[in-house]
Structure formats: structure tokens, C-alpha cells
Backbone as CSV, one residue per row, in Angstrom:
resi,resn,N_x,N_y,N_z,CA_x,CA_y,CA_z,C_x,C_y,C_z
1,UNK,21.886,2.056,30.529,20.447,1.910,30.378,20.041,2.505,29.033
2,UNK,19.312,1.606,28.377,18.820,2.202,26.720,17.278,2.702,26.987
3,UNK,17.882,4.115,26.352,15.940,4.838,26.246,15.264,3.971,24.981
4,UNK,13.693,5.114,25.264,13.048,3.912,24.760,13.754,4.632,22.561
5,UNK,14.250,5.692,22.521,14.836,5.643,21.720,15.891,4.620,20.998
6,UNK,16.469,4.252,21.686,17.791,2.842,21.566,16.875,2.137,20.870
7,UNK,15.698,1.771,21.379,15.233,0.132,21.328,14.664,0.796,19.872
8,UNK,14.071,1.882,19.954,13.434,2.132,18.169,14.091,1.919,16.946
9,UNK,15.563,2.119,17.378,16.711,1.995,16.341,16.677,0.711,15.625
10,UNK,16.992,0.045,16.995,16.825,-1.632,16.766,16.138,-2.408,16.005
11,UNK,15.119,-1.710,16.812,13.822,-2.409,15.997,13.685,-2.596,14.370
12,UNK,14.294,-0.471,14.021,13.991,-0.684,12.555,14.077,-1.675,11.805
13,UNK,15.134,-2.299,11.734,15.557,-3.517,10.632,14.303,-4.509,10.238
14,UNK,14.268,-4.531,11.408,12.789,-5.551,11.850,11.409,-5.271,11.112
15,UNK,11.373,-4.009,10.871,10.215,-3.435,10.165,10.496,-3.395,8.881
16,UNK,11.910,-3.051,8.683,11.820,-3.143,7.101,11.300,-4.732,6.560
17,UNK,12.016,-5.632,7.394,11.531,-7.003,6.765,10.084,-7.260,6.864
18,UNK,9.392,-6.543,7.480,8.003,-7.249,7.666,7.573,-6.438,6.288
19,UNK,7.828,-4.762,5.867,7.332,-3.985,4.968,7.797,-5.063,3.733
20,UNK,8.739,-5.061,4.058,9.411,-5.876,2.819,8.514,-7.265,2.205
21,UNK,8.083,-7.887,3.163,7.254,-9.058,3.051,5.715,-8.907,2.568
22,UNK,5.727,-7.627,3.603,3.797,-7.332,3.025,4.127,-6.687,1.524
23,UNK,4.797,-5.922,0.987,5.292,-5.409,-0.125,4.990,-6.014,-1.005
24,UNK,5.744,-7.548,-0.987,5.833,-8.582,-1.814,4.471,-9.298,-2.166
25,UNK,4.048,-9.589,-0.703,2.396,-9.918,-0.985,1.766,-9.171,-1.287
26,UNK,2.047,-7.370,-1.316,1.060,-6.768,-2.101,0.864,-6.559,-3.225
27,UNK,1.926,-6.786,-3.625,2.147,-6.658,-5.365,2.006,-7.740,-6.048
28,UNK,1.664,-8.758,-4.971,1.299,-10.463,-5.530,-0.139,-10.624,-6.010
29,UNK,-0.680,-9.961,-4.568,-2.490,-10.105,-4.293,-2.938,-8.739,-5.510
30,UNK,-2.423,-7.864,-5.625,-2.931,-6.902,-6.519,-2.886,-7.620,-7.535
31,UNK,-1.587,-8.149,-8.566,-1.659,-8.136,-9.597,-2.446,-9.708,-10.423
32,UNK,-2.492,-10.358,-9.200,-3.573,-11.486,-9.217,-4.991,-10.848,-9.035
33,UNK,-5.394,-9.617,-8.558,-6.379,-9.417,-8.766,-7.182,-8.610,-9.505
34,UNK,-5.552,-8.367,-10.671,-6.027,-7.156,-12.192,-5.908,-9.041,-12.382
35,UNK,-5.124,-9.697,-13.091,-5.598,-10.414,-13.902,-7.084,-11.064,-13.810
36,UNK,-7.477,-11.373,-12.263,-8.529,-11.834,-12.541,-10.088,-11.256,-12.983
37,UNK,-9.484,-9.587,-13.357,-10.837,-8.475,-12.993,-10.578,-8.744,-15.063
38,UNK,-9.270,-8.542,-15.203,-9.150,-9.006,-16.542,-9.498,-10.231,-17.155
39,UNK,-9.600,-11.158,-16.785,-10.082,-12.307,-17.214,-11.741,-12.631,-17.245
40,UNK,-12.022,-11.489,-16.394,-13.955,-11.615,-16.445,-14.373,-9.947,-16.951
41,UNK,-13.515,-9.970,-18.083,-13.723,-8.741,-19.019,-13.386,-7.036,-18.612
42,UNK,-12.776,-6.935,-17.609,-12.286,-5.485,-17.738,-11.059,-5.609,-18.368
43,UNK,-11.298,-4.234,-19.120,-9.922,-4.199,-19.895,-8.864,-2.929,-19.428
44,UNK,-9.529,-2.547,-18.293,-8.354,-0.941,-18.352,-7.792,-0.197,-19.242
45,UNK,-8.797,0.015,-19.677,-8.315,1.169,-20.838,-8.774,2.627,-20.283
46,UNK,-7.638,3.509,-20.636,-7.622,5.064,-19.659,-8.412,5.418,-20.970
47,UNK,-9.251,6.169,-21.182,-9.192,6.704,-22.056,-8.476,7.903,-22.618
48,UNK,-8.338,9.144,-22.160,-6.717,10.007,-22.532,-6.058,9.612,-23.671
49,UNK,-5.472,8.610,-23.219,-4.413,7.697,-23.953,-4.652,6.530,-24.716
50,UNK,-5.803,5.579,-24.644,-6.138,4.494,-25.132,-5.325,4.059,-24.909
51,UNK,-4.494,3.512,-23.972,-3.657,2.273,-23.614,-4.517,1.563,-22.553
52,UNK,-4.078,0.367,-22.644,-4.480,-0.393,-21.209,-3.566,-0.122,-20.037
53,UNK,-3.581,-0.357,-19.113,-3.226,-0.347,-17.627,-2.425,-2.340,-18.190
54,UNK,-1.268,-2.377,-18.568,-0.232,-3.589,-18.453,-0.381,-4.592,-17.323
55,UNK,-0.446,-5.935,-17.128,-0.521,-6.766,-15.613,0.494,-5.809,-14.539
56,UNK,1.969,-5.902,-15.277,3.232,-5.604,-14.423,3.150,-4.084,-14.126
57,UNK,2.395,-3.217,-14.450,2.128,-2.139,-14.023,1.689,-1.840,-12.822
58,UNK,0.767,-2.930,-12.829,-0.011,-3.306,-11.368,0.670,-3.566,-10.260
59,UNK,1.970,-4.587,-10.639,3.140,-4.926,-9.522,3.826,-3.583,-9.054
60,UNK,4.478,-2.719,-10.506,5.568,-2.031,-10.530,4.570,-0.359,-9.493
61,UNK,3.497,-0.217,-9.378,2.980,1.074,-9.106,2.879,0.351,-7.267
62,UNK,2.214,-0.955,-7.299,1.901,-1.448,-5.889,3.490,-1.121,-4.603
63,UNK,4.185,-1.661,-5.701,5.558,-1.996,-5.050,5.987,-0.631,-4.725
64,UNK,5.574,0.335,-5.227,6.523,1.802,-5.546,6.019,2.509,-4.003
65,UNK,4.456,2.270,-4.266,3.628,3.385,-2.958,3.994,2.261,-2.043
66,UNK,3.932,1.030,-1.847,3.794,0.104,-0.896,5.655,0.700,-0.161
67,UNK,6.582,0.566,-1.038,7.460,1.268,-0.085,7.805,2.669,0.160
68,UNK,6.522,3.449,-0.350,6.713,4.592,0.550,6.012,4.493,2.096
69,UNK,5.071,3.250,2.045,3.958,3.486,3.444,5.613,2.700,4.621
70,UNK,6.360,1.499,3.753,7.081,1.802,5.039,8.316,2.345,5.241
71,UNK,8.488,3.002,4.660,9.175,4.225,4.774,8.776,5.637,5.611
72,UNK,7.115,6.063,5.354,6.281,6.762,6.420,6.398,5.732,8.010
73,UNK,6.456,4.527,7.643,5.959,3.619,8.863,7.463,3.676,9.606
74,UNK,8.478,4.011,9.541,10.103,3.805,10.065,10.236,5.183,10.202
75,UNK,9.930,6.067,9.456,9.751,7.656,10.029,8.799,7.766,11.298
76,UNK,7.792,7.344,11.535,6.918,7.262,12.439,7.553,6.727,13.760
77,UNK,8.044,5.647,13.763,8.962,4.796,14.277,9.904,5.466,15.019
78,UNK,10.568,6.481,14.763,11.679,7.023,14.628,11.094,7.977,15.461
79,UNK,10.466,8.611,15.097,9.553,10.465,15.517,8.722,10.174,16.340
80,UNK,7.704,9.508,16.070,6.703,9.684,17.189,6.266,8.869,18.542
81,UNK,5.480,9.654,19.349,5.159,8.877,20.331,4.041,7.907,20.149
82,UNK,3.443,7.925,19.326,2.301,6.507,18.885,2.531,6.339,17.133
83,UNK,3.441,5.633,16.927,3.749,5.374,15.784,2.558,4.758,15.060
84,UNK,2.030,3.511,15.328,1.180,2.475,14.957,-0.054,3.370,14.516
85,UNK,-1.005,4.461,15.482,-1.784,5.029,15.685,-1.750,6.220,14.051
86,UNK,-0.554,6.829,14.457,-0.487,7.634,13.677,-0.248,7.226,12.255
87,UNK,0.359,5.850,11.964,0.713,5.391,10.444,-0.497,4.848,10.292
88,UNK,-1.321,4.106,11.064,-2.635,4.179,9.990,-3.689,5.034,10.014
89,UNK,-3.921,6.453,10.725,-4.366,7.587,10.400,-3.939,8.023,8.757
90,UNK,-2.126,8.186,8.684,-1.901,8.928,7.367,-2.490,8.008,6.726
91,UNK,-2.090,6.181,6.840,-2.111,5.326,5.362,-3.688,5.618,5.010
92,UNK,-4.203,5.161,5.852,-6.134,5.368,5.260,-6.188,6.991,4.761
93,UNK,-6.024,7.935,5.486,-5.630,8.774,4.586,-5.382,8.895,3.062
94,UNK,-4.250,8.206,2.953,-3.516,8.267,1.625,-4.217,7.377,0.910
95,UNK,-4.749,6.431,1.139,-5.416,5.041,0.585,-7.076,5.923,0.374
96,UNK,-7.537,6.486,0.934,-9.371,7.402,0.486,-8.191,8.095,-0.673
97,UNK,-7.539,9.083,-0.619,-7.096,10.249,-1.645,-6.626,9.587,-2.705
98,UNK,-6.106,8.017,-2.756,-5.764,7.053,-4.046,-7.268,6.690,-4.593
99,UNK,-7.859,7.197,-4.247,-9.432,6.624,-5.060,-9.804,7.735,-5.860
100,UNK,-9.422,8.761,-5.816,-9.606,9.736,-6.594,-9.449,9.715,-7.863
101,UNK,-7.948,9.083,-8.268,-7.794,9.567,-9.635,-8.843,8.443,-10.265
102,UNK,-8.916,7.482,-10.071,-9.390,6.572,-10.632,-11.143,7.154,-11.090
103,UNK,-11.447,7.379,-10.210,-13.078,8.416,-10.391,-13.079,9.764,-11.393
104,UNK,-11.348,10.008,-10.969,-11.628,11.170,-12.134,-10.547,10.712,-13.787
105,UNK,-10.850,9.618,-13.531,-9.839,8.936,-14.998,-10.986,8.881,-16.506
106,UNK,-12.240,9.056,-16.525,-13.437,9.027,-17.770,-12.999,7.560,-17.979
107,UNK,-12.715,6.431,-17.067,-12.684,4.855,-17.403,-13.962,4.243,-17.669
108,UNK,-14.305,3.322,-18.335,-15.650,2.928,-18.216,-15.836,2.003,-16.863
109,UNK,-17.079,2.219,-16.708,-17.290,1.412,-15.011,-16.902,0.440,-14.080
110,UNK,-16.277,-0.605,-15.447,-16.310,-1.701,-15.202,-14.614,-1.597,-14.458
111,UNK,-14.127,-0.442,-15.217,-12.641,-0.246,-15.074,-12.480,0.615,-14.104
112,UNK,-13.122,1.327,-14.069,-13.206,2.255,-12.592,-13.355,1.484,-11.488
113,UNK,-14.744,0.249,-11.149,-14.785,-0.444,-10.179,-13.287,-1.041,-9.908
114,UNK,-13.359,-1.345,-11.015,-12.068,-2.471,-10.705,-10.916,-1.987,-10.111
115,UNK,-10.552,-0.423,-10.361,-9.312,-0.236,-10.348,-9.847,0.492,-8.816
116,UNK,-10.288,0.955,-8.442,-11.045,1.369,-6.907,-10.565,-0.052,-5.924
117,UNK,-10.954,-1.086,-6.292,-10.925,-2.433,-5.744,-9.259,-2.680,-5.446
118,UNK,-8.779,-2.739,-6.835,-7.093,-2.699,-7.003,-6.652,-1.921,-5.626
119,UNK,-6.757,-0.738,-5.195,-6.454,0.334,-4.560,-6.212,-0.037,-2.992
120,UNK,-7.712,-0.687,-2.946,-7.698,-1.489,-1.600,-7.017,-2.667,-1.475
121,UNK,-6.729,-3.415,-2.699,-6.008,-4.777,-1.879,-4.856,-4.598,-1.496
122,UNK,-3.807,-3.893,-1.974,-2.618,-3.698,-1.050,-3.046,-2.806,-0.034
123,UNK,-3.584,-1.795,0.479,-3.679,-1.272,1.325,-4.583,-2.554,2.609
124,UNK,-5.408,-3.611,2.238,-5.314,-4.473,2.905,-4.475,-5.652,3.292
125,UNK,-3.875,-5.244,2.626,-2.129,-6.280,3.036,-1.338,-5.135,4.064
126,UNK,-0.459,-4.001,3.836,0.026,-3.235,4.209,-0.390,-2.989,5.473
127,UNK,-0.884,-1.917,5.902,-1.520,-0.954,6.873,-1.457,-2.565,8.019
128,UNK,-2.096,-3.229,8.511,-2.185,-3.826,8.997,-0.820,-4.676,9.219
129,UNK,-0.315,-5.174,8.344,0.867,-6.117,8.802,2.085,-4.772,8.903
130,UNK,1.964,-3.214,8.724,2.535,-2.444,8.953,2.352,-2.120,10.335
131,UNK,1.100,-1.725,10.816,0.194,-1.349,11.710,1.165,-2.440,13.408
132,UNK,0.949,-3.166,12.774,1.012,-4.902,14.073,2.428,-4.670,14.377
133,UNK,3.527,-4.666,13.142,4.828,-4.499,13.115,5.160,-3.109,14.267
134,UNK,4.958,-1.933,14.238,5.197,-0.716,14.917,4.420,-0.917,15.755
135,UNK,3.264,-1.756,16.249,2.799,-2.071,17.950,3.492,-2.674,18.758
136,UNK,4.210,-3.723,17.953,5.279,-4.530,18.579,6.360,-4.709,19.212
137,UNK,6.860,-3.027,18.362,8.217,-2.817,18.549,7.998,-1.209,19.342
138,UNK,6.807,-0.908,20.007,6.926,0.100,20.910,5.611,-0.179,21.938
139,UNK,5.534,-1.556,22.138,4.686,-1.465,23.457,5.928,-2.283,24.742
């Protein structure tokens, strides 16, 4: 007889592919949605540094946090007794405290909105197709 531990094991694989998938769409939908914040005149420029914020920057930063949430989300998996519950407690969590730097970056507005906006679209890909994935595999 397999506890309900066994079946969590199992499952993992299963979650990586779904993280893996929302991942991909998050770093799709983000960086389609710097070009298009770029194409109706924000330019992302930090000031600090006077560089712009690059398209592929947008992919390469999405992709980076996007697999730490499922990486938190397979730890959860693993550890707790309400996985689902508890991974989108931390992610919204972590997703309000990612709005920070951007407010405290001296960007001009247009670049601040934008990059606030940025913040949320993978976290509206993620959390949810993360969220559904770890309900699935422990109800």
C-alpha cells in the first residue's frame, strides 16, 4: 500500500512539466509585453546606469524567478500538507515584494508602470497553472 507520500514522488515529474510549460509561456507573454510597452514609447531606461532594460532580459530574468516558483512549488509538494494553498500564499507574496524595486528604481513613469505590469504577467501565467498542477496531484 503507497502513502499518500509515494504518490507525491510520482507526481513530481508531472509538475516539473507543467512549470516547465508555464515557464515557457511566461517568458513568451512577458517579453511580448516589454516589446509592446516598447513599441508605444517606453524605453526602460534605469537611470543609475543609463542603460535600457534589453527585450531578452525580459525572457532571461522571467525564466530565472519563474523556475524558482517551481522549484518552491515541488518543495511544497514534497513537505507540506496543503501544498497548492501554501505556494500561492508565498508566490503572491513574492510577486507584491517584486514590485518594489521597480518603485524604488528613479525610472520615469512610463517605465515604472510598465515594468510593475511586466511583474504581473508571468506571475499570471505561473501561480495558477502552478497552483491547478499541486491540486491535482494531492486531492
Amino acid at each position: 500500500m503507497k502513502s499518500m507520500n509515494d504518490t507525491r514522488v510520482v507526481a513530481g515529474p508531472g509538475l516539473a512539466v507543467t512549470g516547465f510549460i508555464a515557464t515557457l509561456a511566461a517568458m513568451v507573454a512577458t517579453t511580448l509585453a516589454a516589446a509592446l510597452a516598447q513599441a508605444v514609447g517606453v524605453n526602460f531606461e534605469i537611470p543609475d546606469g543609463g542603460e535600457r532594460i534589453p527585450l531578452p532580459g525580459f525572457a532571461v530574468v522571467t525564466g530565472f524567478f519563474s523556475v524558482v516558483g517551481v522549484v518552491i512549488a515541488v518543495v511544497l509538494l514534497r513537505w507540506s500538507a496543503r501544498p497548492a494553498e501554501r505556494f500561492v500564499w508565498v508566490a503572491v507574496s513574492l510577486t507584491a515584494l517584486s514590485l518594489v524595486p521597480p518603485l524604488l528604481s528613479g525610472a520615469d513613469t512610463a517605465t515604472t508602470t510598465a515594468l510593475l505590469g511586466l511583474h504581473l504577467v508571468p506571475a499570471t501565467v505561473m501561480i495558477p497553472s502552478l497552483a491547478w498542477s499541486l491540486r491535482s496531484r494531492t486531492d
